[in-house]
Backbone as a chain_set.jsonl record, in Angstrom:
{"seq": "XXXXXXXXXXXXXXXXXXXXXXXXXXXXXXXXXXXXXXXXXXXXXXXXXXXXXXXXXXXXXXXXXXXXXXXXXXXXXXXXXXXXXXXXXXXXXXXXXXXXXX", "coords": {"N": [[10.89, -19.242, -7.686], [8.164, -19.349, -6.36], [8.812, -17.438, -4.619], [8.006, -15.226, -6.54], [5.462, -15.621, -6.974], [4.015, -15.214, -4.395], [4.659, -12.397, -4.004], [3.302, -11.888, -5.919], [0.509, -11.927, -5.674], [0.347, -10.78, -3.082], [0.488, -8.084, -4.308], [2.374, -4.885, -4.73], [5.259, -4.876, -3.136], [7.641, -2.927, -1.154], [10.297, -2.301, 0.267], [9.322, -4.244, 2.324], [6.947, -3.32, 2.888], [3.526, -2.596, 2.292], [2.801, -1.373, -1.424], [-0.193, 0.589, -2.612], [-2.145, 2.11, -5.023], [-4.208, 4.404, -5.918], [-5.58, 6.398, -8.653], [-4.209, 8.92, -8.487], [-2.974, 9.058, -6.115], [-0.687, 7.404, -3.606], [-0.276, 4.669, -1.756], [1.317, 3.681, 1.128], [2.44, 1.138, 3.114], [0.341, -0.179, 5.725], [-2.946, -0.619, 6.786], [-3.48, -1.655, 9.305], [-1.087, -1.402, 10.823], [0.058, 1.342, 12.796], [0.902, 3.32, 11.575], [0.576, 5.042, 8.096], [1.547, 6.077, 5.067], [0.652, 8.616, 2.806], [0.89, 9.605, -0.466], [0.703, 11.82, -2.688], [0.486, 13.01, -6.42], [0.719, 15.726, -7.577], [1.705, 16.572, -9.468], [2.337, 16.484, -13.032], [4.963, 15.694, -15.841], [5.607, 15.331, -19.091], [7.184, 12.612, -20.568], [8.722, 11.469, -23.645], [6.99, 8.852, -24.059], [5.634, 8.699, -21.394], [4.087, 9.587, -18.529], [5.939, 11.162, -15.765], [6.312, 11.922, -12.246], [6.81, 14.975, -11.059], [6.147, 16.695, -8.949], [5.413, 15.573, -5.986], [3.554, 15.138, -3.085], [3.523, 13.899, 0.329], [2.674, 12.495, 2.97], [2.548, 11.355, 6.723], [0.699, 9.13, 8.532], [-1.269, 8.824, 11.123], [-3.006, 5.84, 11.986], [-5.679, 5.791, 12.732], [-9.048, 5.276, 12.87], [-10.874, 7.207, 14.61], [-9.895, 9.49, 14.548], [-10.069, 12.682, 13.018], [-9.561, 13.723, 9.68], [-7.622, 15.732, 9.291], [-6.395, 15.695, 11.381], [-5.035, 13.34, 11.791], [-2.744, 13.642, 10.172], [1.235, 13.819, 10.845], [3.525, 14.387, 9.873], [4.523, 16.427, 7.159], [5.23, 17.008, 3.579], [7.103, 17.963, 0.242], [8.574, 16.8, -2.442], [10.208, 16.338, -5.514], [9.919, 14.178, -7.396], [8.975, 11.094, -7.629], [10.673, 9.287, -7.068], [12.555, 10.753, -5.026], [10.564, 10.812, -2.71], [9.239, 8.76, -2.517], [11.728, 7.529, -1.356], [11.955, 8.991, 1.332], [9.739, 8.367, 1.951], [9.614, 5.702, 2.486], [11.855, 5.785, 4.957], [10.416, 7.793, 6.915], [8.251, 6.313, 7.361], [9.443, 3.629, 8.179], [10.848, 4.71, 10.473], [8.937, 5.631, 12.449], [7.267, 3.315, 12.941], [8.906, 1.838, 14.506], [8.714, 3.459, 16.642], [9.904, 5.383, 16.408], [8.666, 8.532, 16.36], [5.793, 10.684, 17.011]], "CA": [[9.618, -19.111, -8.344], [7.376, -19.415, -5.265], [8.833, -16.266, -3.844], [7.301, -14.031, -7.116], [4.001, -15.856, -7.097], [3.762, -14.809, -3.173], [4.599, -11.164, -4.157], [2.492, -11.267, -7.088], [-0.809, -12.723, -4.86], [0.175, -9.616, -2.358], [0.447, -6.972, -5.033], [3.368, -4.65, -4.679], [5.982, -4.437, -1.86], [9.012, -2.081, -1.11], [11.106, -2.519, 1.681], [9.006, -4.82, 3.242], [5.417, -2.633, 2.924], [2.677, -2.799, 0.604], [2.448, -0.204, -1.866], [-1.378, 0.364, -3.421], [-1.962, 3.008, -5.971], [-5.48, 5.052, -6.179], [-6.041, 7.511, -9.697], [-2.99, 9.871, -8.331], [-2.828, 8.798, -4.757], [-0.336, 5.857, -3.21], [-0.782, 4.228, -0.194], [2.67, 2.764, 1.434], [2.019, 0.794, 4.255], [-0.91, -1.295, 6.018], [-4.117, 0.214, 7.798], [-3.244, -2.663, 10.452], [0.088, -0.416, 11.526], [0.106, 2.476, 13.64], [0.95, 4.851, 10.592], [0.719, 4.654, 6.833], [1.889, 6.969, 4.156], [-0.067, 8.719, 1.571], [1.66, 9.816, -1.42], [-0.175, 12.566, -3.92], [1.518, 13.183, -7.474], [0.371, 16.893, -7.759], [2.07, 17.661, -10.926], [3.585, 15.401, -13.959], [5.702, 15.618, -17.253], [5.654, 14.204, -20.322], [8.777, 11.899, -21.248], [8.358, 10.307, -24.205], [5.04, 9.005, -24.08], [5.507, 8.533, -20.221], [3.819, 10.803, -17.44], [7.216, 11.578, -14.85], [6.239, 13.294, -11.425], [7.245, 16.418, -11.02], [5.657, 17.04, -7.616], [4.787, 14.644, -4.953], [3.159, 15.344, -1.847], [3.977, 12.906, 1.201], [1.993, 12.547, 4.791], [2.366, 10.42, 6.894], [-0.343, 9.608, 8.896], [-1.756, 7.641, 12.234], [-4.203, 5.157, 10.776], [-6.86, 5.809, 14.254], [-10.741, 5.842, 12.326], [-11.815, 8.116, 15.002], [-9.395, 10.992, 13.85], [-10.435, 13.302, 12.062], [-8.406, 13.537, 8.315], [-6.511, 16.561, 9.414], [-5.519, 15.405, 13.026], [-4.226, 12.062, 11.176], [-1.194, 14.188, 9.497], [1.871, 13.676, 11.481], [4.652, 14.564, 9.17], [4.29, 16.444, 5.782], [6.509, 17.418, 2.452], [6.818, 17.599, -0.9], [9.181, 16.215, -2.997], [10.373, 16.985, -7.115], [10.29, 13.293, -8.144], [8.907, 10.092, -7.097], [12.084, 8.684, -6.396], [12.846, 11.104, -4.022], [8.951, 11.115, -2.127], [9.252, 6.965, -2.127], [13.153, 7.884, -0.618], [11.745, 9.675, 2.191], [8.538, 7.74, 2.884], [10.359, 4.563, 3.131], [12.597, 6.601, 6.145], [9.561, 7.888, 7.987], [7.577, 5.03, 7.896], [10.308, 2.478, 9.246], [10.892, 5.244, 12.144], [7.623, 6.058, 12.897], [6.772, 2.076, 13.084], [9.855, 1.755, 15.513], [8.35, 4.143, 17.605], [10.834, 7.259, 17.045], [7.921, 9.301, 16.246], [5.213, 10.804, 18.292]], "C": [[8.487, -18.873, -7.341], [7.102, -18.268, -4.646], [8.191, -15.495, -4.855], [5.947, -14.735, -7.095], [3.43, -15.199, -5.964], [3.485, -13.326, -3.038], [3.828, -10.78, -5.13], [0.57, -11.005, -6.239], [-0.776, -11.151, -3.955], [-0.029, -8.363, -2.829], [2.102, -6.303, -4.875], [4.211, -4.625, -3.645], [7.197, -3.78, -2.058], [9.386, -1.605, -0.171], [10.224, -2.824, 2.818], [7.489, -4.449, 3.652], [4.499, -2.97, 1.544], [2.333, -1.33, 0.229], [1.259, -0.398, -2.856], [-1.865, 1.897, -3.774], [-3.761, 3.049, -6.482], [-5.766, 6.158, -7.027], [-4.293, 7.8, -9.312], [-2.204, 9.735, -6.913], [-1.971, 7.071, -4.332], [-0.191, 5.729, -2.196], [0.611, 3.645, -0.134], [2.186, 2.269, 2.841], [0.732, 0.403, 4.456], [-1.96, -0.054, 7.018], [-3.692, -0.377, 9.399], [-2.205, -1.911, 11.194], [-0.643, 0.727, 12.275], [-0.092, 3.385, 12.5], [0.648, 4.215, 9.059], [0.949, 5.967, 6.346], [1.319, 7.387, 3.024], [0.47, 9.877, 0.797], [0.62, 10.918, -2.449], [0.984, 13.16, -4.98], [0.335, 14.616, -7.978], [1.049, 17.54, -9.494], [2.789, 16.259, -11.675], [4.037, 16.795, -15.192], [5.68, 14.888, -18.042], [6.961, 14.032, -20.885], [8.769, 11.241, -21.699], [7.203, 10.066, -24.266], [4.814, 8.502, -22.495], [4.963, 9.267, -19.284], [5.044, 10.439, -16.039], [6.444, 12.676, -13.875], [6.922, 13.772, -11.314], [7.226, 16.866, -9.666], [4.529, 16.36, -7.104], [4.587, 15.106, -3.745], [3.052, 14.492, -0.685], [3.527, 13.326, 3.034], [2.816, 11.38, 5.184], [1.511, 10.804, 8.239], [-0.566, 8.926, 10.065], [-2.56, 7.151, 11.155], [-5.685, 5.208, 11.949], [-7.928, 6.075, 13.013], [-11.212, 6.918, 13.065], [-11.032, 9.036, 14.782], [-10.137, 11.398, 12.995], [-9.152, 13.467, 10.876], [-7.62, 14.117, 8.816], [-5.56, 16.554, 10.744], [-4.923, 13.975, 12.806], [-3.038, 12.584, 10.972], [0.005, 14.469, 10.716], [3.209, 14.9, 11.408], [4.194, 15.358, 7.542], [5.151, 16.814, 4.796], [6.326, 16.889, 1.341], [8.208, 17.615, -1.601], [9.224, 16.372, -4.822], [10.217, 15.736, -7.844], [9.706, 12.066, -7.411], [9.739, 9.386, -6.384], [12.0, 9.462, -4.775], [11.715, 11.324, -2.907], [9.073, 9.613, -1.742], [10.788, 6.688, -0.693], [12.344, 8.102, 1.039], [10.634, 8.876, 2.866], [8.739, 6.648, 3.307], [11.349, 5.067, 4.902], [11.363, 6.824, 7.189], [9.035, 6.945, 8.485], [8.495, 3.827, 8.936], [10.458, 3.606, 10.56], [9.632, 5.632, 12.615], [7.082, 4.189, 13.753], [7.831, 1.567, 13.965], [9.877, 2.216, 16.622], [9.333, 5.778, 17.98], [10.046, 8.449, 16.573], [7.221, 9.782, 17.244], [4.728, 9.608, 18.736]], "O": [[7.773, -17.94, -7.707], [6.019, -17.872, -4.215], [7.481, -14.702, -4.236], [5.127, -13.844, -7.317], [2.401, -14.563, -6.191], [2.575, -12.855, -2.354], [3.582, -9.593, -5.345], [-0.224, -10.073, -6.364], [-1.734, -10.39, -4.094], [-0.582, -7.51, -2.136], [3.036, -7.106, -4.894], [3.535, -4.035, -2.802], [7.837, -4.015, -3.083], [8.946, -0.566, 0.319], [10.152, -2.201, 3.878], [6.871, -5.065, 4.519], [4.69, -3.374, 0.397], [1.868, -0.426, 0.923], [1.351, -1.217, -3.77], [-1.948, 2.76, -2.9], [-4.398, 2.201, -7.106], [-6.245, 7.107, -6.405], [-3.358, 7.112, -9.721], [-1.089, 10.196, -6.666], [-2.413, 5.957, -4.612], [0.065, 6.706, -1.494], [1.11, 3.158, -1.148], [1.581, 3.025, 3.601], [-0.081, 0.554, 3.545], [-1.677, 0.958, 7.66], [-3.616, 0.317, 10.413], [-2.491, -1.762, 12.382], [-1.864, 0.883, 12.257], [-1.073, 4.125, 12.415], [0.506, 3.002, 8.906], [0.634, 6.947, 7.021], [1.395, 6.598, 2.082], [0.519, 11.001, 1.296], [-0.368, 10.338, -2.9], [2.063, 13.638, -4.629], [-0.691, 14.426, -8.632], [0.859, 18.505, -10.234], [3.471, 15.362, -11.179], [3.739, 17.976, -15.373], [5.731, 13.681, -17.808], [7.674, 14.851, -21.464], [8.785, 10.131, -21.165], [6.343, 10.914, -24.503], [3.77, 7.875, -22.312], [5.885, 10.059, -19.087], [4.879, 9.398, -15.402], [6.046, 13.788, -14.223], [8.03, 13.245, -11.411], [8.23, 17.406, -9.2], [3.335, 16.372, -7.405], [5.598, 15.569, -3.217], [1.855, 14.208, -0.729], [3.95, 14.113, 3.881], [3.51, 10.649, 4.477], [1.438, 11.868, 8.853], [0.292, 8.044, 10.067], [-2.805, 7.581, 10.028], [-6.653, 4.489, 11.701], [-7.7, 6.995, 12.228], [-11.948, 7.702, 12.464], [-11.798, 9.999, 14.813], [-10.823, 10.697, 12.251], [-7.967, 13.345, 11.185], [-6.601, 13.469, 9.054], [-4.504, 17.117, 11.034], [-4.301, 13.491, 13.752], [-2.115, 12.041, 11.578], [-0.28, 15.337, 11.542], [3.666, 15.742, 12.181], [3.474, 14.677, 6.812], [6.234, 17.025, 5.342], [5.724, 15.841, 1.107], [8.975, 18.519, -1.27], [8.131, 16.526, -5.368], [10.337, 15.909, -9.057], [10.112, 12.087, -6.248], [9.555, 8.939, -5.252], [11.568, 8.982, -3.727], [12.055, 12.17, -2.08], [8.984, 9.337, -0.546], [10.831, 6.026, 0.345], [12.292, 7.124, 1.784], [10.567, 8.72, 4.085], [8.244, 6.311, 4.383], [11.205, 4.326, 5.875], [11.298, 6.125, 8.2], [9.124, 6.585, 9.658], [8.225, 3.373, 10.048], [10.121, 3.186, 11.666], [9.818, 6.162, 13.711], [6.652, 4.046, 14.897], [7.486, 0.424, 14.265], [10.604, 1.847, 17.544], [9.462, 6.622, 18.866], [10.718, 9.457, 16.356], [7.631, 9.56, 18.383], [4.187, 9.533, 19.84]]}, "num_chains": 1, "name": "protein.A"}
């Protein structure tokens, strides 16, 4: 019981990151890290009465303030499905934060 109150208090986590969700935009990962991941859902579907992405867009990024936005982008790609955009950003991020990046 303790352990979902802890994860509830933090918001979401997945594999060990926090994931925080802006209009269309999701954040994976901490500002506090080296990198973080920002997620854009460029296209949906309607399933049911559900909106299903279609096409996700996936950085990942340094988190430095004095960059400029476009000298932040490390890594980029887009992806047919959330699943497979969350797949992938979970992968970069743990190697990037391991240091097998630049």
């Amino acid at each position: 019981m303790a352990a979902n109150k802890t994860a509830t208090a933090e918001g979401l986590i997945y594999k060990g990151h926090p994931l925080r969700r802006v209009d269309n935009l999701i954040y994976y990962g901490t500002m506090a890290e080296k990198y973080i991941i920002m997620m854009q859902v460029l296209d949906t579907k309607k399933e049911q009465d559900l909106d299903l992405a279609t096409k996700v867009s996936i950085q990942l990024q340094l988190t430095d303030p004095e960059l400029k936005s476009r000298d932040r982008v490390v890594k980029k790609s887009e992806k047919n499905s959330l699943y497979a955009a969350m797949d992938i950003a979970a992968i970069w991020l743990e190697r990037a934060l391991a240091g097998k990046e630049k």
